[in-house]
PDB file of N, CA, C and O in Angstrom, chain B, residues numbered from 101:
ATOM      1  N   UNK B 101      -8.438 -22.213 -31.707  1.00  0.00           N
ATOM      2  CA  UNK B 101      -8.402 -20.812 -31.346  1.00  0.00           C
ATOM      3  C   UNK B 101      -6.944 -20.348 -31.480  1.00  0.00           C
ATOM      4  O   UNK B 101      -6.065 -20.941 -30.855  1.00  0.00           O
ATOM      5  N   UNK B 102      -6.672 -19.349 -32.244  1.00  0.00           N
ATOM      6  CA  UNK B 102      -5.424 -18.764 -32.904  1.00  0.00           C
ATOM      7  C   UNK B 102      -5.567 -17.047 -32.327  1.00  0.00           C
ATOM      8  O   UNK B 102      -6.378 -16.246 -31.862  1.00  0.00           O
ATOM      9  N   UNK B 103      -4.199 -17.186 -32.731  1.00  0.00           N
ATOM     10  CA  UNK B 103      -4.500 -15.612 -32.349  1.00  0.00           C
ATOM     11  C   UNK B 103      -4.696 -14.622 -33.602  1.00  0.00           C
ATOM     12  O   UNK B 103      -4.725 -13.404 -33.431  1.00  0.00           O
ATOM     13  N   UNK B 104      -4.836 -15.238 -34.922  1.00  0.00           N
ATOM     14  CA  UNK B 104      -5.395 -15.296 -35.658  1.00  0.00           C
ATOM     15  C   UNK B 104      -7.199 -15.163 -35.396  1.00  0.00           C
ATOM     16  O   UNK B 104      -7.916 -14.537 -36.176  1.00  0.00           O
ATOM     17  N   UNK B 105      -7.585 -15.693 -34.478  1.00  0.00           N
ATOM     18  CA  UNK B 105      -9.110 -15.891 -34.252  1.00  0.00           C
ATOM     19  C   UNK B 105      -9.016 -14.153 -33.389  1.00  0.00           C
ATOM     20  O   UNK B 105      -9.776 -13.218 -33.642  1.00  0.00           O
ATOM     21  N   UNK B 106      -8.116 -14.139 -32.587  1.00  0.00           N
ATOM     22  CA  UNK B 106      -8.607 -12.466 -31.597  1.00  0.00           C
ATOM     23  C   UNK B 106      -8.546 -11.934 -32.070  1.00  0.00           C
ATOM     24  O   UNK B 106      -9.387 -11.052 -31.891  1.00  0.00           O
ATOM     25  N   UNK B 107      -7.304 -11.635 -33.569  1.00  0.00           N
ATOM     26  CA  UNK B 107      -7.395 -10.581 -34.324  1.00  0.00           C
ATOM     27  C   UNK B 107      -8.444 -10.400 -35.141  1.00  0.00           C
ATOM     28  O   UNK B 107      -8.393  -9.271 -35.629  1.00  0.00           O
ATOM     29  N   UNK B 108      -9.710 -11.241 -35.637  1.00  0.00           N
ATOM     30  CA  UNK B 108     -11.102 -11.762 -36.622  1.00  0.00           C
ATOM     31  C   UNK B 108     -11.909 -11.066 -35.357  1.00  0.00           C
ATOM     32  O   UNK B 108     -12.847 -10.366 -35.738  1.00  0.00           O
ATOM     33  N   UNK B 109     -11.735 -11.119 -34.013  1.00  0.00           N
ATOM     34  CA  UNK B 109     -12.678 -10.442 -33.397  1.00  0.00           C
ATOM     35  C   UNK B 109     -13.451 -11.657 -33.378  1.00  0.00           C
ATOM     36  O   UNK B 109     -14.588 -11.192 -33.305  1.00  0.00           O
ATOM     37  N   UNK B 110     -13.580 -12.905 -33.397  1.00  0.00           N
ATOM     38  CA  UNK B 110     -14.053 -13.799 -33.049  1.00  0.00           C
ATOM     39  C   UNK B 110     -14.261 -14.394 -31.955  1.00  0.00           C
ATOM     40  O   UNK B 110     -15.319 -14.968 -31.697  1.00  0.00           O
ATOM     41  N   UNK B 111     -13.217 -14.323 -31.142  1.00  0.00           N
ATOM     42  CA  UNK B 111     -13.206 -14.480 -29.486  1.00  0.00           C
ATOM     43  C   UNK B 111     -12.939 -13.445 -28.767  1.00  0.00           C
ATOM     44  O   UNK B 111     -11.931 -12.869 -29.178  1.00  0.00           O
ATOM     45  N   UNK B 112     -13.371 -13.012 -27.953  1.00  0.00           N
ATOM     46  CA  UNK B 112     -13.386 -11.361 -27.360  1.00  0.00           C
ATOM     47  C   UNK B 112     -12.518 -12.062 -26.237  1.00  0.00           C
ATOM     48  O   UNK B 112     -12.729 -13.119 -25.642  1.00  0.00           O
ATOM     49  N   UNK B 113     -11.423 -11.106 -26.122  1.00  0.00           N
ATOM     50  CA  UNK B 113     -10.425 -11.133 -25.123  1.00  0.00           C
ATOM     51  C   UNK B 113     -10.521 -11.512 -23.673  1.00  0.00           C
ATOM     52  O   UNK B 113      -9.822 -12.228 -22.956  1.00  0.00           O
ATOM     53  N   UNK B 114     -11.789 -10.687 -23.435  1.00  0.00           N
ATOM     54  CA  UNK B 114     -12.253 -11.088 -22.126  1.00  0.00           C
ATOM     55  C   UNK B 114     -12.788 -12.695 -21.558  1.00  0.00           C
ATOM     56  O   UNK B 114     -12.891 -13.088 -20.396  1.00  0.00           O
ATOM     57  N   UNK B 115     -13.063 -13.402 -22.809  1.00  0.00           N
ATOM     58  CA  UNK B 115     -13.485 -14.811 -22.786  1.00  0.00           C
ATOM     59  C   UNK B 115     -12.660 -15.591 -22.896  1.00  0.00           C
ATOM     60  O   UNK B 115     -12.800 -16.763 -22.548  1.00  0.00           O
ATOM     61  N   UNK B 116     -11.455 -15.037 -23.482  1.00  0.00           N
ATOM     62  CA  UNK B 116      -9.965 -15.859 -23.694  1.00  0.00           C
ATOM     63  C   UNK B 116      -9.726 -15.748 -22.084  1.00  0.00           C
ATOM     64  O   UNK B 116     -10.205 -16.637 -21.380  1.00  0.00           O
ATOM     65  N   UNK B 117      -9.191 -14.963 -21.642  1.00  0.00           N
ATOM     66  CA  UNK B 117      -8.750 -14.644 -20.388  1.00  0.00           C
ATOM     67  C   UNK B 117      -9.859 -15.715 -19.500  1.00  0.00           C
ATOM     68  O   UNK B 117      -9.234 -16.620 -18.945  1.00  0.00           O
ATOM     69  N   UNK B 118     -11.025 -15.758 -19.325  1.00  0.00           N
ATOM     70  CA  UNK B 118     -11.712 -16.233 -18.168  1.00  0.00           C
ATOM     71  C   UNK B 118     -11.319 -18.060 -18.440  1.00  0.00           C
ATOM     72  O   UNK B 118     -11.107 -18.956 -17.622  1.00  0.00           O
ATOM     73  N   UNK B 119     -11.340 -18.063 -19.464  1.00  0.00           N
ATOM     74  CA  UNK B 119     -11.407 -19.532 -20.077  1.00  0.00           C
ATOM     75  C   UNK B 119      -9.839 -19.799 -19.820  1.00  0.00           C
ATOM     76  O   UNK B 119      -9.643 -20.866 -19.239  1.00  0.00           O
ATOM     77  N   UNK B 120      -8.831 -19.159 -20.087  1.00  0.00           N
ATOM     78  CA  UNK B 120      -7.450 -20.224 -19.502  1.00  0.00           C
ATOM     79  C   UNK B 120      -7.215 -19.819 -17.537  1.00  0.00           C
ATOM     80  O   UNK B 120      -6.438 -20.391 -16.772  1.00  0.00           O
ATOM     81  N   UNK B 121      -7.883 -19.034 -17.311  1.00  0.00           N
ATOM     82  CA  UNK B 121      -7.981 -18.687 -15.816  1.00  0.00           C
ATOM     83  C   UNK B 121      -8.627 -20.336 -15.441  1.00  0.00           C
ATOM     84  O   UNK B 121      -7.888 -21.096 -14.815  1.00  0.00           O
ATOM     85  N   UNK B 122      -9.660 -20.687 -15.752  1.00  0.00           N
ATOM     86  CA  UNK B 122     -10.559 -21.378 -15.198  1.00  0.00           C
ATOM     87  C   UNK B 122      -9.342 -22.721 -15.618  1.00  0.00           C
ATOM     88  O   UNK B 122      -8.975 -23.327 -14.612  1.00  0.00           O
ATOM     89  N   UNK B 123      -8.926 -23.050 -16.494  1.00  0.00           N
ATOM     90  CA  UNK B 123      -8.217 -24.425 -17.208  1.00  0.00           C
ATOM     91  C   UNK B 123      -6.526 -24.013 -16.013  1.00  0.00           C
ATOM     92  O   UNK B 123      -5.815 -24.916 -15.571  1.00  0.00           O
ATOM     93  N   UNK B 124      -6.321 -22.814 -15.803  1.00  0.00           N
ATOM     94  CA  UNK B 124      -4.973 -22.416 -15.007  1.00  0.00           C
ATOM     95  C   UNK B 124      -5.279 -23.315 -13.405  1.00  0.00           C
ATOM     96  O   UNK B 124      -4.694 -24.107 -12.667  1.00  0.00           O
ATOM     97  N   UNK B 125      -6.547 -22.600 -13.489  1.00  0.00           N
ATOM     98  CA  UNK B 125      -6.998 -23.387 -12.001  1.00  0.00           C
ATOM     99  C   UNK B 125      -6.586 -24.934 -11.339  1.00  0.00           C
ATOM    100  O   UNK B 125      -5.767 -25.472 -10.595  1.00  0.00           O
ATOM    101  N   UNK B 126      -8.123 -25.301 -12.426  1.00  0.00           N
ATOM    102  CA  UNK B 126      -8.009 -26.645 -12.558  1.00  0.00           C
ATOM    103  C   UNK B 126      -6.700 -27.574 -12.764  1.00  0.00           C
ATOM    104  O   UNK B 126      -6.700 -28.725 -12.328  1.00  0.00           O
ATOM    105  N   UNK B 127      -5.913 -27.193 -13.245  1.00  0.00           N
ATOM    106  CA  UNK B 127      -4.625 -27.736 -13.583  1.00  0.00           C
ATOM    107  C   UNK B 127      -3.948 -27.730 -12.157  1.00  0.00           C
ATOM    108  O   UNK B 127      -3.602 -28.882 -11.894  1.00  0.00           O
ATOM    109  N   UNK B 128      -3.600 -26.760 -11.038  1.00  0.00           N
ATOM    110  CA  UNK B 128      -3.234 -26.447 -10.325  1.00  0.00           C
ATOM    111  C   UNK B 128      -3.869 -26.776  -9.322  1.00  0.00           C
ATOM    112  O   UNK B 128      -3.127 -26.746  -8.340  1.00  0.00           O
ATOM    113  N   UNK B 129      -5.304 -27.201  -8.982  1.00  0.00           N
ATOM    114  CA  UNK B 129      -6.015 -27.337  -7.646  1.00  0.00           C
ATOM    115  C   UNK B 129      -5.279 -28.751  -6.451  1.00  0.00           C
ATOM    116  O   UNK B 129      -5.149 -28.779  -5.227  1.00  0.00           O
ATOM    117  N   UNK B 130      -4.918 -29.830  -7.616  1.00  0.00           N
ATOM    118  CA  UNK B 130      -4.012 -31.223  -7.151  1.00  0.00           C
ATOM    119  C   UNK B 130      -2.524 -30.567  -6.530  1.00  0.00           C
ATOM    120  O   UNK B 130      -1.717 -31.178  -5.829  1.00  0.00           O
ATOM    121  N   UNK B 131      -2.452 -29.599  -6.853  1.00  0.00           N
ATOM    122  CA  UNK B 131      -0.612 -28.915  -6.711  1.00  0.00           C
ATOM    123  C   UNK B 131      -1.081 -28.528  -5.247  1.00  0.00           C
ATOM    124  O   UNK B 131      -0.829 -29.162  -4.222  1.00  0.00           O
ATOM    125  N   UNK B 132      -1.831 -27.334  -5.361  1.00  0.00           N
ATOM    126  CA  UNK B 132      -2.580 -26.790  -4.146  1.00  0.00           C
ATOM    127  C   UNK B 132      -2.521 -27.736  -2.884  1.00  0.00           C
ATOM    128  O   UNK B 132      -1.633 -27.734  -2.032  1.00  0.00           O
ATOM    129  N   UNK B 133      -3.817 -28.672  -2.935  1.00  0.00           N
ATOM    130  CA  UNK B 133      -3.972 -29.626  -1.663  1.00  0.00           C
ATOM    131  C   UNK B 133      -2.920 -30.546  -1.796  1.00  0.00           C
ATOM    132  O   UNK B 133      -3.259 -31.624  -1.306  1.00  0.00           O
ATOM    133  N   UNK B 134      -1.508 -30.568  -2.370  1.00  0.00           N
ATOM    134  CA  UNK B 134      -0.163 -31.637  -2.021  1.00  0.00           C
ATOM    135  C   UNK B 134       0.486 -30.539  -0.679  1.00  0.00           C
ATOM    136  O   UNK B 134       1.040 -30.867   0.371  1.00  0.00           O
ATOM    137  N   UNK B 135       0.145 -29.109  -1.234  1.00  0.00           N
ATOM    138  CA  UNK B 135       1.012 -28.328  -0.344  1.00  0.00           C
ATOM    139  C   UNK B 135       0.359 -27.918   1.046  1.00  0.00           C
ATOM    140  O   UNK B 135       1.030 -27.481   1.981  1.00  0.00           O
ATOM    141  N   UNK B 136      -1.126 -28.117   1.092  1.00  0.00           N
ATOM    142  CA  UNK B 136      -1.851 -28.192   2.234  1.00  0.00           C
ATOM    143  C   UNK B 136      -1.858 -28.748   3.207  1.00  0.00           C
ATOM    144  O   UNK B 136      -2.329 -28.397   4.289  1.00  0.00           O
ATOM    145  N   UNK B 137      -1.165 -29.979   2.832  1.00  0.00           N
ATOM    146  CA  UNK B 137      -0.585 -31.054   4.218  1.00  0.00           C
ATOM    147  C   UNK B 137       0.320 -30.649   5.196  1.00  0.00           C
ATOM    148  O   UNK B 137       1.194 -29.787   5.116  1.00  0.00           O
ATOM    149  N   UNK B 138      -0.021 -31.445   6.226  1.00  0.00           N
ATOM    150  CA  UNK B 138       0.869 -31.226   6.964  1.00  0.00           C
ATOM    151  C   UNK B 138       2.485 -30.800   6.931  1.00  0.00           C
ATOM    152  O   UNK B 138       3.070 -29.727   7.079  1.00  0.00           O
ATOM    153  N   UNK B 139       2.938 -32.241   6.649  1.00  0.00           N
ATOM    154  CA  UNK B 139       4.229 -32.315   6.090  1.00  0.00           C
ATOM    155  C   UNK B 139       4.631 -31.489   5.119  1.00  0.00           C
ATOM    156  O   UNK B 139       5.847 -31.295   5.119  1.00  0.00           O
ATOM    157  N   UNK B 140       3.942 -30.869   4.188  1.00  0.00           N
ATOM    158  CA  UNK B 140       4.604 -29.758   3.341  1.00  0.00           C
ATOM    159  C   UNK B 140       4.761 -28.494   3.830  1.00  0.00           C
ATOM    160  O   UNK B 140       5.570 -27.710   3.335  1.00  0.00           O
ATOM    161  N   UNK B 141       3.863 -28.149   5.018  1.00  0.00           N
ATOM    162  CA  UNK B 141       3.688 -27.035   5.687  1.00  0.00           C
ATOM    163  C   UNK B 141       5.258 -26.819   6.295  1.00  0.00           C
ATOM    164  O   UNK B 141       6.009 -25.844   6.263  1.00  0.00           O
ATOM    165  N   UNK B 142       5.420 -28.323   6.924  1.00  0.00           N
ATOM    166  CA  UNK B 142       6.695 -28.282   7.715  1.00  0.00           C
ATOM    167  C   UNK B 142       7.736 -28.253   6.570  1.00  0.00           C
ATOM    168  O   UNK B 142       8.546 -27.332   6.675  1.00  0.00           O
ATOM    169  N   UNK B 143       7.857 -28.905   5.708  1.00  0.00           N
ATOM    170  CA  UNK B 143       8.844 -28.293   4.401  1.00  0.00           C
ATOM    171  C   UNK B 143       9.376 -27.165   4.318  1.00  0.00           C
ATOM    172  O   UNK B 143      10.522 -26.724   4.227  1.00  0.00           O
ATOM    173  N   UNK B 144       7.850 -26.571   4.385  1.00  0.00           N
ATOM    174  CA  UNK B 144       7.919 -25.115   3.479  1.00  0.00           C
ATOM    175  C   UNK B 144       8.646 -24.086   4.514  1.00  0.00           C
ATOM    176  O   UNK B 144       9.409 -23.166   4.217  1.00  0.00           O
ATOM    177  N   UNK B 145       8.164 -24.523   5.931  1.00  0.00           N
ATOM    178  CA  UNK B 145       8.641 -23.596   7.050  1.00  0.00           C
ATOM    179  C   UNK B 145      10.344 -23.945   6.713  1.00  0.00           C
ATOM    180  O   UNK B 145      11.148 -23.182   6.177  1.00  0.00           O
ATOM    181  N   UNK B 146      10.500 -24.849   7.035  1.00  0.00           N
ATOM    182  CA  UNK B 146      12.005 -24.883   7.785  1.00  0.00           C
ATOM    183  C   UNK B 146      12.934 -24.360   6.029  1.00  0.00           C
ATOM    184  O   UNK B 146      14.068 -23.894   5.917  1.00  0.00           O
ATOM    185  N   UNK B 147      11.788 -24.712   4.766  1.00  0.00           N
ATOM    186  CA  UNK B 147      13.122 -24.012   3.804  1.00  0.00           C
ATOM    187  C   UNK B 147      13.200 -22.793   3.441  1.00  0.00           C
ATOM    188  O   UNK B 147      14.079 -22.214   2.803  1.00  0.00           O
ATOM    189  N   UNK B 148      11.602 -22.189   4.167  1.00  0.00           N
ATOM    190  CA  UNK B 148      11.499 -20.598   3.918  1.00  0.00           C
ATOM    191  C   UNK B 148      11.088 -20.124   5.301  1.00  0.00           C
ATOM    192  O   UNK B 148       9.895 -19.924   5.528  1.00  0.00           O
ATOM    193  N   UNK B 149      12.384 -19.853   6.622  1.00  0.00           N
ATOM    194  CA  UNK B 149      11.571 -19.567   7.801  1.00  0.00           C
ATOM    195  C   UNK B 149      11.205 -18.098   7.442  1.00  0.00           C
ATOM    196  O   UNK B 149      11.227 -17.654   6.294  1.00  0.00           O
ATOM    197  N   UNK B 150      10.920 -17.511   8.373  1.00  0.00           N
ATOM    198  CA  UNK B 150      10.005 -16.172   8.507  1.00  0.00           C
ATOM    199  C   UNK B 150      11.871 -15.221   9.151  1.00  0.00           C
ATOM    200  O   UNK B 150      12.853 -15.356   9.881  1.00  0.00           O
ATOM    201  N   UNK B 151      11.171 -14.284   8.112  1.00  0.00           N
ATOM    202  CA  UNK B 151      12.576 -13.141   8.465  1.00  0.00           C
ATOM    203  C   UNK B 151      12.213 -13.170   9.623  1.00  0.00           C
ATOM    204  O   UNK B 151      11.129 -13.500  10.104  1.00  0.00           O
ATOM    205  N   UNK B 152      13.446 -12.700  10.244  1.00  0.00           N
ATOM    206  CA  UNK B 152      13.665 -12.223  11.921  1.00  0.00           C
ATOM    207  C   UNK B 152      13.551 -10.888  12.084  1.00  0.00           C
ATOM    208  O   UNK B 152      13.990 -10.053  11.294  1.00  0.00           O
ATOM    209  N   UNK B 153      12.958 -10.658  13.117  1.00  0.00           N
ATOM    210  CA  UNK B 153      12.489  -9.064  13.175  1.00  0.00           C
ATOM    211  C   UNK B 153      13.576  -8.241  13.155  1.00  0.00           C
ATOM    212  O   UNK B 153      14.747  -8.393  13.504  1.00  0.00           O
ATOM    213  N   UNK B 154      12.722  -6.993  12.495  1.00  0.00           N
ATOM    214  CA  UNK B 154      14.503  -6.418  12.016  1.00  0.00           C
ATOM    215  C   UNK B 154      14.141  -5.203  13.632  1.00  0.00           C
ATOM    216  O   UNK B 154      13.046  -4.828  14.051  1.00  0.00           O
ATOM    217  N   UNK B 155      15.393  -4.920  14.116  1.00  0.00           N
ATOM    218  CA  UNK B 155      15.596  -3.698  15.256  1.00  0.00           C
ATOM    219  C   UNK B 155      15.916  -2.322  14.287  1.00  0.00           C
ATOM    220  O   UNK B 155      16.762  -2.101  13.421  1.00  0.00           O
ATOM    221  N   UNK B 156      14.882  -1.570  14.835  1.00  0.00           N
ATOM    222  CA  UNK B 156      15.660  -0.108  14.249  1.00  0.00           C
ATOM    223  C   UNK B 156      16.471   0.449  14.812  1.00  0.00           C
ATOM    224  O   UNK B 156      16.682   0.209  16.001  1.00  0.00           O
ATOM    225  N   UNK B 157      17.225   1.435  14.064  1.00  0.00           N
ATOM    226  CA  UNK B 157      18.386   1.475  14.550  1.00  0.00           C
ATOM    227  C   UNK B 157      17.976   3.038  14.994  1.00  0.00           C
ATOM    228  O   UNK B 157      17.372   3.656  14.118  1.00  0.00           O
ATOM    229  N   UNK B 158      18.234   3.765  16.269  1.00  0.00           N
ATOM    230  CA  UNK B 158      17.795   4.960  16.638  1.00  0.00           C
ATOM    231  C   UNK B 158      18.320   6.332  15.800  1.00  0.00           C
ATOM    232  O   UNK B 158      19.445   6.727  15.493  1.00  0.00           O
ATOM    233  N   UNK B 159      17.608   6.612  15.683  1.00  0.00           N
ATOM    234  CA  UNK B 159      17.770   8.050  14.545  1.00  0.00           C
ATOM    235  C   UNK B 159      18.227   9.249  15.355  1.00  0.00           C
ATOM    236  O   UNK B 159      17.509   9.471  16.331  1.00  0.00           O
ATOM    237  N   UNK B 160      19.339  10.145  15.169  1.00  0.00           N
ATOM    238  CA  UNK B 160      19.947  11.378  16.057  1.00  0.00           C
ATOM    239  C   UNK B 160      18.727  12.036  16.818  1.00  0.00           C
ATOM    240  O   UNK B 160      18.683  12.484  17.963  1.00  0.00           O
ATOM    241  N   UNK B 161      17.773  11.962  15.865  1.00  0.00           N
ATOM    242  CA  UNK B 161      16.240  12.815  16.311  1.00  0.00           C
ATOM    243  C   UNK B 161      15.653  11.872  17.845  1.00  0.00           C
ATOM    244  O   UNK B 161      15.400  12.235  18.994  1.00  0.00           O
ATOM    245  N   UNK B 162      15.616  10.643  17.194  1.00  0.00           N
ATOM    246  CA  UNK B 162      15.403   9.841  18.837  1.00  0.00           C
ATOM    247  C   UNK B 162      16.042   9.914  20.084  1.00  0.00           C
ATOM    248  O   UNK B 162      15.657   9.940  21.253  1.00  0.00           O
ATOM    249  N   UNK B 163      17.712   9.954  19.202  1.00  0.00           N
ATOM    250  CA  UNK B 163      19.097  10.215  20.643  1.00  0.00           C
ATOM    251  C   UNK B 163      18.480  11.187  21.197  1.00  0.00           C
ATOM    252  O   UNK B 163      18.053  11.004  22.336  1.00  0.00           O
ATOM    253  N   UNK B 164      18.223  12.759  20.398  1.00  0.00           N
ATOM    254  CA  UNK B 164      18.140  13.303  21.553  1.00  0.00           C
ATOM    255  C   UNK B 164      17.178  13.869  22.253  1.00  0.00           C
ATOM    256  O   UNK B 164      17.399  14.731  23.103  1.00  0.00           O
ATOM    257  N   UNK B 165      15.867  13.370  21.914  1.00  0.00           N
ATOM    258  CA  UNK B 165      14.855  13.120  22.832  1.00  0.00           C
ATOM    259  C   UNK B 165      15.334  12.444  23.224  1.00  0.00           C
ATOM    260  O   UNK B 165      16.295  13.009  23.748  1.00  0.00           O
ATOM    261  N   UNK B 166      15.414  11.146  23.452  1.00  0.00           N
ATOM    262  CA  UNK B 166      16.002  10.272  25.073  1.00  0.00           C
ATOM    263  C   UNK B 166      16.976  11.765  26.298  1.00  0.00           C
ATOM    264  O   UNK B 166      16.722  12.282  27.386  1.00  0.00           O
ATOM    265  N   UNK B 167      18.293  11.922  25.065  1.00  0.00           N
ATOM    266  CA  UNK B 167      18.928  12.716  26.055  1.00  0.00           C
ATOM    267  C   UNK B 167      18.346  13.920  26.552  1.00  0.00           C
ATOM    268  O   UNK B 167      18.727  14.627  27.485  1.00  0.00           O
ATOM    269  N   UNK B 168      17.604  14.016  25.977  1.00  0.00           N
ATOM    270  CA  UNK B 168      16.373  15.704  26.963  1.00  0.00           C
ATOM    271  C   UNK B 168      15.414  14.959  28.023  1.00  0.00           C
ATOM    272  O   UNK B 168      14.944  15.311  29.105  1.00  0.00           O
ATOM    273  N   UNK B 169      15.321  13.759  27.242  1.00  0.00           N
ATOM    274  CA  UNK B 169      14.106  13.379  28.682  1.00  0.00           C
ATOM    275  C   UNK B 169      14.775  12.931  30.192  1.00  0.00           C
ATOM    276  O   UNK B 169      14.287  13.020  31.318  1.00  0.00           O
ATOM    277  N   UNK B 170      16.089  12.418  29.740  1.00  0.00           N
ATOM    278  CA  UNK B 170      16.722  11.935  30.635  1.00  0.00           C
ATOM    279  C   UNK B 170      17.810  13.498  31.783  1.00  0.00           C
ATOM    280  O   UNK B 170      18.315  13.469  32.905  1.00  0.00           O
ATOM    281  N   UNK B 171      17.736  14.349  30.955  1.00  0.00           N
ATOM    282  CA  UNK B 171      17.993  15.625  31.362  1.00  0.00           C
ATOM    283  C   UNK B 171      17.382  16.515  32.122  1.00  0.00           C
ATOM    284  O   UNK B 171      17.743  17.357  32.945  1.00  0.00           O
ATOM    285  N   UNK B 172      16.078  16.045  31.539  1.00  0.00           N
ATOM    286  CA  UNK B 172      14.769  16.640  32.415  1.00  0.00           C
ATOM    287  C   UNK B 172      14.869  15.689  33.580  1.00  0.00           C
ATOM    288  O   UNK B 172      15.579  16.254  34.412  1.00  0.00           O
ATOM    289  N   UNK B 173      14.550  14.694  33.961  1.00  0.00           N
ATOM    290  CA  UNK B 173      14.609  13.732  35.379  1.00  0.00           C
ATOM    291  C   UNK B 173      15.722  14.376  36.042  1.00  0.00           C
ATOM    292  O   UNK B 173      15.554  14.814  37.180  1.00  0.00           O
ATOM    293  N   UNK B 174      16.558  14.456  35.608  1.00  0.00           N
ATOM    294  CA  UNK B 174      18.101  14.776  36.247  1.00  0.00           C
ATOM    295  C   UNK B 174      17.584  16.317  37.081  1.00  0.00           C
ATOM    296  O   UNK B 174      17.531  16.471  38.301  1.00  0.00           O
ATOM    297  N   UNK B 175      17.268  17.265  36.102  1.00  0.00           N
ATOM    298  CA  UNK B 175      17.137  18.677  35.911  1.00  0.00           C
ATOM    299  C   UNK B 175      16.025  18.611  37.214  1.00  0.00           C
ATOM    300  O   UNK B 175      16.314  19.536  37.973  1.00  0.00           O
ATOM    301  N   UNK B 176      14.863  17.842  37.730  1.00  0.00           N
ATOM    302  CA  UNK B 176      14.348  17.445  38.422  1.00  0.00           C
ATOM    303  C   UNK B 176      14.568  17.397  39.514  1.00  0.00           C
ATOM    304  O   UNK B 176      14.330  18.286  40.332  1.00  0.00           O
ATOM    305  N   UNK B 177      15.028  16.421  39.706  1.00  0.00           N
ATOM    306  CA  UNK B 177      15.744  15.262  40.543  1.00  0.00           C
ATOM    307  C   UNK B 177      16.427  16.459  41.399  1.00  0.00           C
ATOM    308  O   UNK B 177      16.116  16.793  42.543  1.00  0.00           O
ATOM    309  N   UNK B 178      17.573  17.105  40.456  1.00  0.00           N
ATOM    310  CA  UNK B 178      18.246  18.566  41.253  1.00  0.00           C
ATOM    311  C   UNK B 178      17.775  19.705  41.400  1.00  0.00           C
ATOM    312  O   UNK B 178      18.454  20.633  41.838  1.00  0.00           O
ATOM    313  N   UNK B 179      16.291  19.841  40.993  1.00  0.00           N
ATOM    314  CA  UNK B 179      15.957  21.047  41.748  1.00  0.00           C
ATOM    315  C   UNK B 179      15.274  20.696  42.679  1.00  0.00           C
ATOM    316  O   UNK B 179      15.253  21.425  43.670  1.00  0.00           O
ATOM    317  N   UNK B 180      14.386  19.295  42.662  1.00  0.00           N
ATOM    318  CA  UNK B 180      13.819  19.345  44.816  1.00  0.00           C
ATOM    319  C   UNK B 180      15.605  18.961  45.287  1.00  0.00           C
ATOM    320  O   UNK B 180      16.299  19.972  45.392  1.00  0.00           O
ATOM    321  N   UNK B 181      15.833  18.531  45.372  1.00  0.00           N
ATOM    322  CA  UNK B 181      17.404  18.308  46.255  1.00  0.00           C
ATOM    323  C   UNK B 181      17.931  19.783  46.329  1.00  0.00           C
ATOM    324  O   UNK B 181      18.898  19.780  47.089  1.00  0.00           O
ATOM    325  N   UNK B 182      17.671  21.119  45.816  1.00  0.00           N
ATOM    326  CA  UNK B 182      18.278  22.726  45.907  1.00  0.00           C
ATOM    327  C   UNK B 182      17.045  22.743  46.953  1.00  0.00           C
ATOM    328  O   UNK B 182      17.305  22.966  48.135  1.00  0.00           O
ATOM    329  N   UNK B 183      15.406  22.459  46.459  1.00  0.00           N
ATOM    330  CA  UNK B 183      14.789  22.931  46.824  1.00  0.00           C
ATOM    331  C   UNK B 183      14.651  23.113  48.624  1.00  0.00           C
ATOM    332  O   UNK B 183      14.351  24.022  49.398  1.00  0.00           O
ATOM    333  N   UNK B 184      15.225  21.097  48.766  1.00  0.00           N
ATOM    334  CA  UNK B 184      15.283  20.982  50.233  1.00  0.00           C
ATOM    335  C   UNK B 184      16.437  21.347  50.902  1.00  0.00           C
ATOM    336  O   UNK B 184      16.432  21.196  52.124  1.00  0.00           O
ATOM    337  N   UNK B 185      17.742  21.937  50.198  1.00  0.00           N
ATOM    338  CA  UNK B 185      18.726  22.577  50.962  1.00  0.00           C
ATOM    339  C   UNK B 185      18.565  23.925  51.335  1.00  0.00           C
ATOM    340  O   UNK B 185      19.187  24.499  52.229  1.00  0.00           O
ATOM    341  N   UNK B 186      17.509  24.503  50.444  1.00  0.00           N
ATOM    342  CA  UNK B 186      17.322  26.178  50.742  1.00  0.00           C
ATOM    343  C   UNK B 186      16.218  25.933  52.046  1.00  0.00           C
ATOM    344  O   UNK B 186      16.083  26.781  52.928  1.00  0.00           O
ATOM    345  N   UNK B 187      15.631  24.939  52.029  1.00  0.00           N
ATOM    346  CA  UNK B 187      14.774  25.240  52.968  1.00  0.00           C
ATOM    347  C   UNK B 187      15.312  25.007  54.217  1.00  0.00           C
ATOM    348  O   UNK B 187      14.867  25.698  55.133  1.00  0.00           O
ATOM    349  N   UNK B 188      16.441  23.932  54.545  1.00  0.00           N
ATOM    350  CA  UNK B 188      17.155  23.896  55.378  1.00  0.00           C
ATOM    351  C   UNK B 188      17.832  25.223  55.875  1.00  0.00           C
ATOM    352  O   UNK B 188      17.653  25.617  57.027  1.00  0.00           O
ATOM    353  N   UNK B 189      18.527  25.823  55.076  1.00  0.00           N
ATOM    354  CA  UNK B 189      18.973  27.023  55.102  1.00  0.00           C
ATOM    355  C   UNK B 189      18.112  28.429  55.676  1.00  0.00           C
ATOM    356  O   UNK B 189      18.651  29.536  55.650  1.00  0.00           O
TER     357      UNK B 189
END
């Protein structure tokens, strides 16, 4: 089989393709279950660990919601403390 033969229209592309898929496999299934073991698992971890979670970094838009929410408690906070001096008063 040439590629001489795909251009004759003799082997339809789609049969080329399924046929080295299936031979890609097979070739590879022994590779597969070496890396299924245990011990390769642990290989594979410690030479490819897992990224570390990344932290985002707060966006001006986040700052200042925090600083309004934390403005509001405050803004709060000092109007019962007016509220209970007027009533004293």
């Amino acid at each position: 089989m040439t590629g001489f033969s795909l251009r004759m229209k003799e082997v339809h592309p789609g049969d080329l393709k399924n046929a080295v898929i299936k031979y890609l496999n097979e070739l590879l299934e022994p590779i597969r279950k070496d890396f299924e073991t245990e011990e390769m698992q642990k290989l594979i971890l410690n030479a490819y660990p897992p990224p570390a979670p990344v932290q985002q970094k707060k966006s001006k838009k986040n700052k200042l919601i925090e600083v309004f929410e934390k403005t509001k408690s405050v803004l709060a906070l000092f109007s019962r403390i007016y509220r209970r001096i007027v009533v004293f008063l």
